[in-house]
Phi, psi and omega in degrees: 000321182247046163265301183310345193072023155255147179276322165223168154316159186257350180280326171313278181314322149323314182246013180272305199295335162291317171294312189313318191277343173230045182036050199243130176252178186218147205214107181257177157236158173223142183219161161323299166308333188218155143238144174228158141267147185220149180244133167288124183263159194321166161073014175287106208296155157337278175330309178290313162299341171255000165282346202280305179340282203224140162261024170252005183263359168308280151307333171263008173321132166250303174183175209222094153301117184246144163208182171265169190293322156005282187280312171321320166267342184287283174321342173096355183121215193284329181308313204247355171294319179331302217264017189256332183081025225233325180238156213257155150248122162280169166237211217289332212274005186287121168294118173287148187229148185301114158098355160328114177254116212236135161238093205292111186273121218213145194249159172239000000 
């Protein structure tokens, strides 16, 4: 595409413009096995974001390690991000932010 001289897609713009209206954000986990994005509407507290997982990660929210996705691929992941100071621990009152890499501590 940007041999042709565009910058996005026009379905890439379809769906940017789509989340603004309908106020929606993207949250990933990362695991050994997997990375998923998962969506959110804006201003969605920690508990609440992890309930879209599970609905027992609700009530059983504890806290939340958070980074941006960014640091999170420069650094190699959850291993090498620990020691940068680049990640936060939330509690219950954390707001998911657009492009968040989150691991959620959950009581069973």
């Amino acid at each position: 595409m940007k041999d042709l001289g565009m910058e996005d897609s026009g379905l890439n713009k379809l769906i940017v413009a789509g989340y603004k209206l309908l106020n929606l954000v993207t949250y990933f986990t990362s695991g050994l096995q997997e990375t998923r994005a998962w969506t959110v509407t804006k201003g969605t507290k920690g508990p609440d974001a992890a309930g879209v997982i599970h609905t027992d990660f609700v009530k059983g929210y504890i806290k939340a390690d958070v980074v941006n996705w960014k640091d999170f691929v420069e650094n190699g992941g959850w291993n090498g991000i620990k020691g940068t100071g680049k990640m936060r621990l939330e509690g219950k009152e954390y707001i998911v932010e657009d492009g968040d890499v989150v691991y959620f501590h959950v009581a069973t």
